[in-house]
C-alpha positions in Angstrom: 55.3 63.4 96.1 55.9 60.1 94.1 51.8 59.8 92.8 51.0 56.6 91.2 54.5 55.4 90.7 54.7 53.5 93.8 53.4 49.6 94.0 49.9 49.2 95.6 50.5 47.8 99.5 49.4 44.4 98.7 52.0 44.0 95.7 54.7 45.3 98.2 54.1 42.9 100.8 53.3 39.4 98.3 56.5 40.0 97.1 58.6 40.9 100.3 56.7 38.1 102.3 57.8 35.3 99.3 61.2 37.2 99.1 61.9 36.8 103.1 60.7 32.9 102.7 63.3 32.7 100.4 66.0 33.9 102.0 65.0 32.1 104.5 66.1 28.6 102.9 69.7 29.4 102.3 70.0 31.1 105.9 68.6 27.7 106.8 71.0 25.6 104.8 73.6 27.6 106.3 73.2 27.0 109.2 72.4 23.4 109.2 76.3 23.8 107.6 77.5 25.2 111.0 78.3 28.7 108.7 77.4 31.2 110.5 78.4 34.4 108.3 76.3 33.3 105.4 73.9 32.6 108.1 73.7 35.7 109.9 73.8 37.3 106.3 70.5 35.6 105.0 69.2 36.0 108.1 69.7 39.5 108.5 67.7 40.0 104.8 65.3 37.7 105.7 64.0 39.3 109.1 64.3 42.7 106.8 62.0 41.5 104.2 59.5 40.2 106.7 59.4 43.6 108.7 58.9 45.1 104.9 55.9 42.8 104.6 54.8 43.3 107.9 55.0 47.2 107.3 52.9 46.6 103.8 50.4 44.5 105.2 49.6 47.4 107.7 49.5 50.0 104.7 47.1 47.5 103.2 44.6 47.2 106.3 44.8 51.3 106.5 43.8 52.6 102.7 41.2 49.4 103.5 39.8 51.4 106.6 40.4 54.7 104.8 38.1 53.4 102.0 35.4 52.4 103.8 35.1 55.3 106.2 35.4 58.1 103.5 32.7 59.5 101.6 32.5 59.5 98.1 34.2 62.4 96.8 32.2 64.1 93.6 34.5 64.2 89.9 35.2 67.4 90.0 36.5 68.1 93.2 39.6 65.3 92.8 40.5 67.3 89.8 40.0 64.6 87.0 38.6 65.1 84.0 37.7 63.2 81.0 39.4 63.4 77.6 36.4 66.0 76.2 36.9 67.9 79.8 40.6 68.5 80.3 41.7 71.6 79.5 45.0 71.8 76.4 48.5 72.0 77.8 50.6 74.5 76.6 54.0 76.0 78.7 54.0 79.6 79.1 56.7 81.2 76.9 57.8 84.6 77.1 57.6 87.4 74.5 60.6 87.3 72.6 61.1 91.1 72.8 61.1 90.1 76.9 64.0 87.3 77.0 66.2 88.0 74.1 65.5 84.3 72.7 64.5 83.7 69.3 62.1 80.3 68.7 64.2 77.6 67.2 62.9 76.1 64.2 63.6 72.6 65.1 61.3 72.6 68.4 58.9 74.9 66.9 57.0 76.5 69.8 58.5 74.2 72.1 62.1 75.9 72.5 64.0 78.7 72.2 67.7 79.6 70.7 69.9 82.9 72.3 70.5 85.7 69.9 72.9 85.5 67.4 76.2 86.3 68.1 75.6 85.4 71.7 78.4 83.6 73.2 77.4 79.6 73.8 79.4 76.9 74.9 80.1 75.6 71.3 81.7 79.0 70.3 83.6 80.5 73.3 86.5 78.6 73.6 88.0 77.1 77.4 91.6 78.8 77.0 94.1 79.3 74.6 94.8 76.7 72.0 97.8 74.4 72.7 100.7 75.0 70.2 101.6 72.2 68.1 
């Protein structure tokens, strides 16, 4: 759902382990201060951001284990192709005859416009005018 956009597993849990140590010193200080709502606040994020990296580390050891017991799986069954290889991009766009849209000149075969004297939000208006 997400692809590539989320961090690798080790990333995630470098950051949450040195995040929950350092949370950790202020709960700490806290508490040393006999302040227990601060504490039990830093606390709290602390014990979360070690679970996080806890969570990560096991994503970590799993794609590890994954990798090594897969086989190799050839180019052009995963779908990727090189720049000569990949085939152009171009939307679909209906026959104008078939959507009553004209191409707008601005976009060029990107975009469409409706028909003139097709009512659009910039010429219908919301009500009547107010006197003045």
């Amino acid at each position: 759902m997400l692809g590539k956009r989320r961090p690798p597993p080790h990333i995630v849990f470098y950051f949450s382990l040195l995040l929950g140590v350092l949370a950790l010193i202020p709960a700490y200080r806290y508490a040393m201060a006999e302040n227990w709502l601060p504490t039990a606040l830093w606390g709290a994020v602390a014990i979360w951001l070690m679970v996080d990296a806890i969570r990560s580390y096991g994503w970590m050891k799993n794609a590890q284990t994954q990798a090594e017991q897969a086989p190799p799986v050839p180019q052009s069954e995963r779908g990727e192709f090189t720049a000569q290889e990949a085939p152009a991009f171009r939307p679909a766009q209906p026959a104008p005859d078939q959507s009553g849209l004209r191409p707008n000149p601005l976009l060029g075969d990107q975009g469409t416009v409706p028909p003139e004297g097709t009512p659009t939000e910039a010429n219908v208006s919301s009500g009547p005018t107010p006197r003045r």
